[in-house]
N, CA, C and O atoms as CSV, one atom per row, in Angstrom:
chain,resi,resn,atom,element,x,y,z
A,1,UNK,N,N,0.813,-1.200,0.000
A,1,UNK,CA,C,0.000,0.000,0.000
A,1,UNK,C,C,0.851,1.257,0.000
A,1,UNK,O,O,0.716,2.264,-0.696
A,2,UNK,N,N,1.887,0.945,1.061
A,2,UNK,CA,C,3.139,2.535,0.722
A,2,UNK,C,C,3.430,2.722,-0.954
A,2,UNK,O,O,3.402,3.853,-1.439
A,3,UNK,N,N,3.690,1.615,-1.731
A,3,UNK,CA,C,3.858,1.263,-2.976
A,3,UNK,C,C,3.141,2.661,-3.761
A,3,UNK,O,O,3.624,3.638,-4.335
A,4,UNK,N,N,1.558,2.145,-3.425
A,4,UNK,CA,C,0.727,2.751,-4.287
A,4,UNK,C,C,0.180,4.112,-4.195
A,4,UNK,O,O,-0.456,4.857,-4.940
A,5,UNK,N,N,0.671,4.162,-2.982
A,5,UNK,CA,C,-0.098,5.276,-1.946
A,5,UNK,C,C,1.520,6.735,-2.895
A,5,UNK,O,O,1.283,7.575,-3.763
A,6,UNK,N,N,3.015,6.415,-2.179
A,6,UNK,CA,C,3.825,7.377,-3.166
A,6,UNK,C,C,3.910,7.407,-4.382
A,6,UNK,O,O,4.729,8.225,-4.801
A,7,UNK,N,N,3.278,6.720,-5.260
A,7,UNK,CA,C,2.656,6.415,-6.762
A,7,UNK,C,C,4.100,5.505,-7.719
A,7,UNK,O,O,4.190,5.336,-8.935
A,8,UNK,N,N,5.127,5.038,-6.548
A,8,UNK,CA,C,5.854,4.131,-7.004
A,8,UNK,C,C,4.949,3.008,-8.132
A,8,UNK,O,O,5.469,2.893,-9.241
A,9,UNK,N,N,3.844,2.324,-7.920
A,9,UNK,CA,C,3.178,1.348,-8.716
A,9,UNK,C,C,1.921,2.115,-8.661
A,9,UNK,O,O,1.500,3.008,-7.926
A,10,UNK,N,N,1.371,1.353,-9.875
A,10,UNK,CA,C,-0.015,1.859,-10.311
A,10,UNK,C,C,-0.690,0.986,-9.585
A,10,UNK,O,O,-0.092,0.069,-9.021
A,11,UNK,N,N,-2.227,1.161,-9.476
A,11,UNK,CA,C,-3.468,0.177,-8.831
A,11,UNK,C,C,-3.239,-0.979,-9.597
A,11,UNK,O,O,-3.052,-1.945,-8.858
A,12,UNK,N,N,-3.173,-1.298,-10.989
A,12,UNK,CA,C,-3.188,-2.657,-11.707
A,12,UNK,C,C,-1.739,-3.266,-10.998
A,12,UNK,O,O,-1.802,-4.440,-10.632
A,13,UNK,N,N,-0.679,-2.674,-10.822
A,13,UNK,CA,C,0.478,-3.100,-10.206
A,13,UNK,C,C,0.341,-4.136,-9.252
A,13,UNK,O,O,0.545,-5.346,-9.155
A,14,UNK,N,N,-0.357,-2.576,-8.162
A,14,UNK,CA,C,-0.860,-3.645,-6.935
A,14,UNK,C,C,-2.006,-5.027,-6.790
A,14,UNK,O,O,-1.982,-6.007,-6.044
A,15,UNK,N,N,-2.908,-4.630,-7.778
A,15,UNK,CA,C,-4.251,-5.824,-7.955
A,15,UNK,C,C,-3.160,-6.988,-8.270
A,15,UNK,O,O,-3.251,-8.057,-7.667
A,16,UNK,N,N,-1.892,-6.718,-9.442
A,16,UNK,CA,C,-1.392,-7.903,-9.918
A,16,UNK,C,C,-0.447,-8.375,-8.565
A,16,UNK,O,O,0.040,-9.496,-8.713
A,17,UNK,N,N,-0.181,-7.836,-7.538
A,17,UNK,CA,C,0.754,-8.697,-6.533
A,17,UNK,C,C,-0.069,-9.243,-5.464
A,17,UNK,O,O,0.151,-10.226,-4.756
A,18,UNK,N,N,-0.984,-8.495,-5.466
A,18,UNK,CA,C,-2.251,-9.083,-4.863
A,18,UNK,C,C,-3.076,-10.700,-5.034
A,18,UNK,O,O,-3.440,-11.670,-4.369
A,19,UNK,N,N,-3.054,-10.277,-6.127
A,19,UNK,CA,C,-3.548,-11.999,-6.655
A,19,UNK,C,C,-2.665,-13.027,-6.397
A,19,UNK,O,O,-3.044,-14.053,-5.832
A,20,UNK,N,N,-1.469,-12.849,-6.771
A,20,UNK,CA,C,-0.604,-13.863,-6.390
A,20,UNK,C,C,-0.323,-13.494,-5.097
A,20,UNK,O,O,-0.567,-14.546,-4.506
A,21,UNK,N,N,-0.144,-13.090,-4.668
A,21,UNK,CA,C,0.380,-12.963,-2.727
A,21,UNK,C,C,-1.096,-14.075,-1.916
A,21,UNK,O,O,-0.952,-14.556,-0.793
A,22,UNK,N,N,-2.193,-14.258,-2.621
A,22,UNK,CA,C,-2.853,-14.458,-2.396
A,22,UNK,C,C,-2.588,-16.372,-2.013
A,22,UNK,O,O,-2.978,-17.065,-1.074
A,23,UNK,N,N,-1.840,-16.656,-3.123
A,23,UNK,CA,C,-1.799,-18.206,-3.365
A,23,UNK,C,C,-0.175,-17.896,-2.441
A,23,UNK,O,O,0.068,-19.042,-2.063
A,24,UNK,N,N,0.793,-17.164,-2.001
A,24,UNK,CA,C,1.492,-17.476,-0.904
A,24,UNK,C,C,1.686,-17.595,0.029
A,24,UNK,O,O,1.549,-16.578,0.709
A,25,UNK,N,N,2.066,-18.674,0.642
A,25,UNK,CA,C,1.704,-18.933,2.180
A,25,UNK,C,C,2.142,-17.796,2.827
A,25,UNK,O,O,2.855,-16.969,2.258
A,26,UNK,N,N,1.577,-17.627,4.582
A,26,UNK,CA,C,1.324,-16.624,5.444
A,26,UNK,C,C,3.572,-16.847,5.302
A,26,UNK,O,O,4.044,-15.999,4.545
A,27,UNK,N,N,4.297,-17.501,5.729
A,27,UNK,CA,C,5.542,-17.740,6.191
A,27,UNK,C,C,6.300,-16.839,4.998
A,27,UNK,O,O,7.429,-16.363,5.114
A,28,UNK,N,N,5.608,-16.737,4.062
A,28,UNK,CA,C,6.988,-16.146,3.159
A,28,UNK,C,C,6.097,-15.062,1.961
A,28,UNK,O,O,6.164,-14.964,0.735
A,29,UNK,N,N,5.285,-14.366,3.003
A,29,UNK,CA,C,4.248,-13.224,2.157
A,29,UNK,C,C,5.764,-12.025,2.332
A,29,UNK,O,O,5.998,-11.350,1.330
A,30,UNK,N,N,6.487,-11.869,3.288
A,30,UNK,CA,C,6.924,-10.861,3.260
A,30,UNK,C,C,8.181,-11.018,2.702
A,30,UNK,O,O,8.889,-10.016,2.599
A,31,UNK,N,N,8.750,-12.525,2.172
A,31,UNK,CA,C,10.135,-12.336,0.927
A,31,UNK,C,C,9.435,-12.121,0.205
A,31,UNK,O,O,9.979,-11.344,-0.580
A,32,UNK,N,N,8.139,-12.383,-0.192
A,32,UNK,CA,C,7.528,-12.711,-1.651
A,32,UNK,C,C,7.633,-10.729,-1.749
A,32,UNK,O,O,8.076,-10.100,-2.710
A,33,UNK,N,N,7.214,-10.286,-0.773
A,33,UNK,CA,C,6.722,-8.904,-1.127
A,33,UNK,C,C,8.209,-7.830,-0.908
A,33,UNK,O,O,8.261,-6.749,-1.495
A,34,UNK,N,N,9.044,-8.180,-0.242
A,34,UNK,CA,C,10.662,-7.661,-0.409
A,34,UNK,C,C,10.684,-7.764,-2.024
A,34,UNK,O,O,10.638,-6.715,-2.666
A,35,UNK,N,N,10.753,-9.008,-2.692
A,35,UNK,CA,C,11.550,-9.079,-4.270
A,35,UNK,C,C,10.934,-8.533,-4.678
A,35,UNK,O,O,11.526,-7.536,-5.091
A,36,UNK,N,N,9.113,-8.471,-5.060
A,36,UNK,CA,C,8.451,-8.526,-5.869
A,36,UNK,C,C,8.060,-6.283,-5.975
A,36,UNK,O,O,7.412,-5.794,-6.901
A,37,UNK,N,N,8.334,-5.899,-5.445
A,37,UNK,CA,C,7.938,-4.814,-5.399
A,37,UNK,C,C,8.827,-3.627,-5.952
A,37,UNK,O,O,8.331,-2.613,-6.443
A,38,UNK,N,N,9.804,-3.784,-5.863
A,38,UNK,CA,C,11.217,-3.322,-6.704
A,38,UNK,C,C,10.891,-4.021,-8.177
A,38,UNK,O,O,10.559,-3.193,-9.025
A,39,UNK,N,N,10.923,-5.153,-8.546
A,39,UNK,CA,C,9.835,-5.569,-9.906
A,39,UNK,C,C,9.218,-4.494,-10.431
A,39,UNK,O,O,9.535,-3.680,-11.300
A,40,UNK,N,N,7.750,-4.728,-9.354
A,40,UNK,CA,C,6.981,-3.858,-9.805
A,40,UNK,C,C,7.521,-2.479,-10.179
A,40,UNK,O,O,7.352,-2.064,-11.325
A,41,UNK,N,N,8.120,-1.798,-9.321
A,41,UNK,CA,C,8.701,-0.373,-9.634
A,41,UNK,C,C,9.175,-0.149,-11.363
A,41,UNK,O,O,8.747,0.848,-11.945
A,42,UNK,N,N,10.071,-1.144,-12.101
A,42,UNK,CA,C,10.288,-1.109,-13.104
A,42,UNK,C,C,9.594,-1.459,-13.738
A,42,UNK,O,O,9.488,-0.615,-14.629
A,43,UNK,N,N,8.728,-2.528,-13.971
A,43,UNK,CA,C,8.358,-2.910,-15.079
A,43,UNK,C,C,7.004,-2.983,-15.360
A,43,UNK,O,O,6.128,-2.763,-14.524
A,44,UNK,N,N,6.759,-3.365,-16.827
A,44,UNK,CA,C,4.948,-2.907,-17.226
A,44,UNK,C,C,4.144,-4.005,-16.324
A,44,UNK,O,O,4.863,-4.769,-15.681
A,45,UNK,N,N,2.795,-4.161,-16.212
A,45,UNK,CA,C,2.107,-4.885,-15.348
A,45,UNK,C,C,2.009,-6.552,-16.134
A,45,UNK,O,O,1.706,-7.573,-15.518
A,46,UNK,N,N,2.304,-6.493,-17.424
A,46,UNK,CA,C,1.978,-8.064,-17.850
A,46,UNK,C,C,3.510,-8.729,-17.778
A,46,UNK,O,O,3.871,-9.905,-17.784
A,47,UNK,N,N,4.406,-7.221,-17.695
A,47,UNK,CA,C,6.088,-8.232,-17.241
A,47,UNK,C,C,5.611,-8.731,-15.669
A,47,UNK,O,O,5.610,-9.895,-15.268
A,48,UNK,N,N,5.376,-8.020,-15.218
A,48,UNK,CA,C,5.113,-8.119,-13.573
A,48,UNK,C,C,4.423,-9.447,-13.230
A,48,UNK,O,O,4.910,-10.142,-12.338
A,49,UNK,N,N,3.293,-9.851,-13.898
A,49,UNK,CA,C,2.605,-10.828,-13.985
A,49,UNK,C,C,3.444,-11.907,-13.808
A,49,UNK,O,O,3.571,-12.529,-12.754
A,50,UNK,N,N,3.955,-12.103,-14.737
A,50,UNK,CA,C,4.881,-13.159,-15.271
A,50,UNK,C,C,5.687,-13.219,-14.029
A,50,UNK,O,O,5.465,-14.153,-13.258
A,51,UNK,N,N,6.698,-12.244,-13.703
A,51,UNK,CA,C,8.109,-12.669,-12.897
A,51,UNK,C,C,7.104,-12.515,-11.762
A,51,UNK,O,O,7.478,-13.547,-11.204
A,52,UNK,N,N,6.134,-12.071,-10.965
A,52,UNK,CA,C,5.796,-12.229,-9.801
A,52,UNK,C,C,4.896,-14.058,-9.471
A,52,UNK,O,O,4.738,-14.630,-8.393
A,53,UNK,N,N,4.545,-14.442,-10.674
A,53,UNK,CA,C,4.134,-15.961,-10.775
A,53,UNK,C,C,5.111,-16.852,-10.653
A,53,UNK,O,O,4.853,-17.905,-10.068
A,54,UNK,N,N,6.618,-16.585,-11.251
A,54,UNK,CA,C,8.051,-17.323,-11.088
A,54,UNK,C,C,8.008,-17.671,-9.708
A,54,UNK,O,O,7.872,-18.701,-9.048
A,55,UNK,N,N,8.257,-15.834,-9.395
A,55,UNK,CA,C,8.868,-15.975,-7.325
A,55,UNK,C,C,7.798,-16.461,-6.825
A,55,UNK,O,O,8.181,-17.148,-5.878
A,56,UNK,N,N,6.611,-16.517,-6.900
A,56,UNK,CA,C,5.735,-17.309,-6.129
A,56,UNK,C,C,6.017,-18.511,-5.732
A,56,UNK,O,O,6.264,-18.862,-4.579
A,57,UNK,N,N,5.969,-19.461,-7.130
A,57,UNK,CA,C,6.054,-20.827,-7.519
A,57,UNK,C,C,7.742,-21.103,-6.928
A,57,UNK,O,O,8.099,-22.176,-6.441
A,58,UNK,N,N,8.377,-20.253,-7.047
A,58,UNK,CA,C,10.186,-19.904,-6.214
A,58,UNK,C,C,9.754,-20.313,-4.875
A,58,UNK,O,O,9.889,-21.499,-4.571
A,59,UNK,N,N,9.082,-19.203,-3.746
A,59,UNK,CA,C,8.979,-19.473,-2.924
A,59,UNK,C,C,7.999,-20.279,-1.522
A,59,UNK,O,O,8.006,-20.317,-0.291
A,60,UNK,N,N,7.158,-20.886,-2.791
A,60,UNK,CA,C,6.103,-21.756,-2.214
A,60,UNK,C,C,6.678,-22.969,-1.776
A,60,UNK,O,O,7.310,-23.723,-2.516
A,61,UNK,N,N,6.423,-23.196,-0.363
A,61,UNK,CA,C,7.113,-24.902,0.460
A,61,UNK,C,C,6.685,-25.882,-0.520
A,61,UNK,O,O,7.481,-26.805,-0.692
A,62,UNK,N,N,5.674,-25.899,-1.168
A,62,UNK,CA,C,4.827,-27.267,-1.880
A,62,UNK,C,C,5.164,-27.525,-3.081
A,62,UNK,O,O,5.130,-26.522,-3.794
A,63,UNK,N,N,5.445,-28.368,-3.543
A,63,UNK,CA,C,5.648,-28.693,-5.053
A,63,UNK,C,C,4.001,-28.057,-5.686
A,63,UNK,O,O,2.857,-28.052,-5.230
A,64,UNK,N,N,4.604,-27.601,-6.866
A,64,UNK,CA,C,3.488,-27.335,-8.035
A,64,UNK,C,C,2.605,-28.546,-8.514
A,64,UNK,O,O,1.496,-28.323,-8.999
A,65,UNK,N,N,3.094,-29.847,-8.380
A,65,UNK,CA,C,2.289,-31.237,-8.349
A,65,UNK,C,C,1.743,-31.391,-7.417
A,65,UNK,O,O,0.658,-31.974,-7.408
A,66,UNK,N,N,2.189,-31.024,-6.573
A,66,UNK,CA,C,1.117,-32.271,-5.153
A,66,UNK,C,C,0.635,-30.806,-4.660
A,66,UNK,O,O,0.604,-30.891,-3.433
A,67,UNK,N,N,0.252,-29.532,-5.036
A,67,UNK,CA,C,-0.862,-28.691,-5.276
A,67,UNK,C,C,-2.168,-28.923,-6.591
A,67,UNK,O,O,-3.386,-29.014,-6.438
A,68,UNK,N,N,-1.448,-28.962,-7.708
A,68,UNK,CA,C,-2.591,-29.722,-8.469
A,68,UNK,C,C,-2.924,-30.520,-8.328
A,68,UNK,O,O,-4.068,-30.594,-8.778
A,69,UNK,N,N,-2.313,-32.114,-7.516
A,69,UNK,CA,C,-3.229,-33.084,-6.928
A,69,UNK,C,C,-4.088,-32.991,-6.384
A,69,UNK,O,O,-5.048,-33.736,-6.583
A,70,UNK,N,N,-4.089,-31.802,-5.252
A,70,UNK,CA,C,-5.055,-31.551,-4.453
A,70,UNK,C,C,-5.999,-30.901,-4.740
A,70,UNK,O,O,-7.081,-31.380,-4.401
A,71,UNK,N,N,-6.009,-29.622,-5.436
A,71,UNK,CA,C,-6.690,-28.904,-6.612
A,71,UNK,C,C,-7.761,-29.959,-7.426
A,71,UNK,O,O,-8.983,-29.818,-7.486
A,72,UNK,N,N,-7.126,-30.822,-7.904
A,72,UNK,CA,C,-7.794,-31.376,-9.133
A,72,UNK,C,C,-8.912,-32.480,-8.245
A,72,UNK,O,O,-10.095,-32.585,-8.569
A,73,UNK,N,N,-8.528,-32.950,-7.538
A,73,UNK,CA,C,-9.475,-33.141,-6.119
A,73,UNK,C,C,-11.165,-32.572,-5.271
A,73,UNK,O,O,-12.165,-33.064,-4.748
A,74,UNK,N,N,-10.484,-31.054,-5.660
A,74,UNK,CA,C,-11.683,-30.055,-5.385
A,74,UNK,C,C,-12.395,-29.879,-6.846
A,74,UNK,O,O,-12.813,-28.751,-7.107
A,75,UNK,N,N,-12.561,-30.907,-7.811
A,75,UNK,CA,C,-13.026,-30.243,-9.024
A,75,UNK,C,C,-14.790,-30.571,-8.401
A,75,UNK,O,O,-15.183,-31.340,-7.525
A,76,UNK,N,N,-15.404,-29.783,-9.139
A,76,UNK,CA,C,-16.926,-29.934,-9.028
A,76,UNK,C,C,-17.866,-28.912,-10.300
A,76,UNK,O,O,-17.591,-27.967,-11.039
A,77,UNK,N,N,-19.029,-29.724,-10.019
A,77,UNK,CA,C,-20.377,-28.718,-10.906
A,77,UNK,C,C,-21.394,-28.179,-9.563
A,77,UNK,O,O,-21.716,-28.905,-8.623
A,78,UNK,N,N,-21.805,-26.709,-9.738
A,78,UNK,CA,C,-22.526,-26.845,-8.802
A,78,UNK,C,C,-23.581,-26.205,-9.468
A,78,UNK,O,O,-23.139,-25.264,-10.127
A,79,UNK,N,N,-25.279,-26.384,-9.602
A,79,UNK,CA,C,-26.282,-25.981,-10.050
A,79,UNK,C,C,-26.723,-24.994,-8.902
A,79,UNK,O,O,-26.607,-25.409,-7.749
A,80,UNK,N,N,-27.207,-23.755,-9.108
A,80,UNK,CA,C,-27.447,-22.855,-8.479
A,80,UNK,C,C,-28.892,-22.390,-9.211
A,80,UNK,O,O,-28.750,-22.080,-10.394
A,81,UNK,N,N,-30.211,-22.300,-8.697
A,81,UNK,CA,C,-31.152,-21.885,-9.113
A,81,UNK,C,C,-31.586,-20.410,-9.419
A,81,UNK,O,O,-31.540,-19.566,-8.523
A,82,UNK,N,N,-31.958,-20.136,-10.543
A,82,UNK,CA,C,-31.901,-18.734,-10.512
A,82,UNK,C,C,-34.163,-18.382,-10.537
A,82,UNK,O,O,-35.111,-19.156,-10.404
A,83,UNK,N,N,-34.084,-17.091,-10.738
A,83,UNK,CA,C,-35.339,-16.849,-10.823
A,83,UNK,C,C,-35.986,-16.976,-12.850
A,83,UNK,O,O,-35.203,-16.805,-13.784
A,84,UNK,N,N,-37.491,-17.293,-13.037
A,84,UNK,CA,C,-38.157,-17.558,-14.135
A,84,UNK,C,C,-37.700,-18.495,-14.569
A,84,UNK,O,O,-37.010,-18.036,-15.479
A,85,UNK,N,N,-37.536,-19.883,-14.584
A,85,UNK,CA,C,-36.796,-21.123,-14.726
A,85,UNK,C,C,-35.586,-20.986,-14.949
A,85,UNK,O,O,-35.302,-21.870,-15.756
A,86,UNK,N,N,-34.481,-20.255,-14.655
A,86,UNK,CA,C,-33.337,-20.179,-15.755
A,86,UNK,C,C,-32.251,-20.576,-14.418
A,86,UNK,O,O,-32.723,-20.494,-13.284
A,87,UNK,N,N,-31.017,-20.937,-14.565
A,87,UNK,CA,C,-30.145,-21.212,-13.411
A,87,UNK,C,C,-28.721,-20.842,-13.501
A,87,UNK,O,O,-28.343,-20.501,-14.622
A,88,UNK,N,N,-27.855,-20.842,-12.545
A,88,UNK,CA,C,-26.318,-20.890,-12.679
A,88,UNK,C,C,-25.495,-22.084,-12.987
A,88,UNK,O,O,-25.059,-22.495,-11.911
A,89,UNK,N,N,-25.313,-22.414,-13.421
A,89,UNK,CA,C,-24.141,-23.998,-13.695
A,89,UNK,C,C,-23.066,-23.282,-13.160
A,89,UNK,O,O,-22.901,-22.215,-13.751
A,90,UNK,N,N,-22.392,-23.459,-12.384
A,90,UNK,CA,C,-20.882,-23.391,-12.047
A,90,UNK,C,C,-19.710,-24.477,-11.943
A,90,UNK,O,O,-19.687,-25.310,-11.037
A,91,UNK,N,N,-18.618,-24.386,-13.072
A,91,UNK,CA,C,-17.516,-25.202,-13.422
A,91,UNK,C,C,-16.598,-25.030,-12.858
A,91,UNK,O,O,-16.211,-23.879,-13.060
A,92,UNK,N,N,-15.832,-25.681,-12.065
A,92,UNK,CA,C,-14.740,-25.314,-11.811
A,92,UNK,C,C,-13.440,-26.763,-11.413
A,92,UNK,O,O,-13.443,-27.496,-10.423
A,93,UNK,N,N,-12.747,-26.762,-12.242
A,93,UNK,CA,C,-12.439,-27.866,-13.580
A,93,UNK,C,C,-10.430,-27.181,-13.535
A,93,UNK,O,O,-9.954,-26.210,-12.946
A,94,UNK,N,N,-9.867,-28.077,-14.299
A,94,UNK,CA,C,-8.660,-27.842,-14.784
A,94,UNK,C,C,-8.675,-26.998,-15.839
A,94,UNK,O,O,-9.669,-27.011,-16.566
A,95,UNK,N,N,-7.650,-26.165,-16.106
A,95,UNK,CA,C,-7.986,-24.956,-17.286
A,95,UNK,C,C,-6.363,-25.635,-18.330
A,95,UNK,O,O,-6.049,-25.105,-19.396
């Protein structure tokens, strides 16, 4: 938020470290956010994307497999009723 607040990064900057800080564990939110923010300072938001998804996957304890094991685990359909016969289908599936 100091980031965005002295206009070092733009709002899309921050939404993009956001999302991923999101999938890093509580133990290493604050290396993730040491590297990743000097990043941000230089570069456009879809470079940012990219190298802030690296250091994630860098500093996550878990293998990237035995997270999609578990992931692919939680797959489901869920029917959600809407109003005048019509409904929600919700997928949420391997991409």
């Amino acid at each position: 938020l100091a980031a965005l607040e002295a206009g070092l990064i733009s709002g899309r900057h921050a939404r993009t470290i956001t999302d991923q800080l999101r999938e890093v564990p509580t133990v290493g939110r604050v290396s993730f956010l040491a590297e990743v923010l000097p990043i941000a300072e230089r570069s456009t938001v879809a470079r940012l994307k990219q190298l802030a998804k690296d250091l994630r996957e860098r500093l996550h304890p878990e293998s990237i497999t035995a997270r999609a094991a578990r992931s692919e685990a939680d797959r489901r359909v869920e029917f959600e009723p809407a109003s005048d016969g019509m409904a929600w289908v919700h997928l949420f599936t391997t991409a």
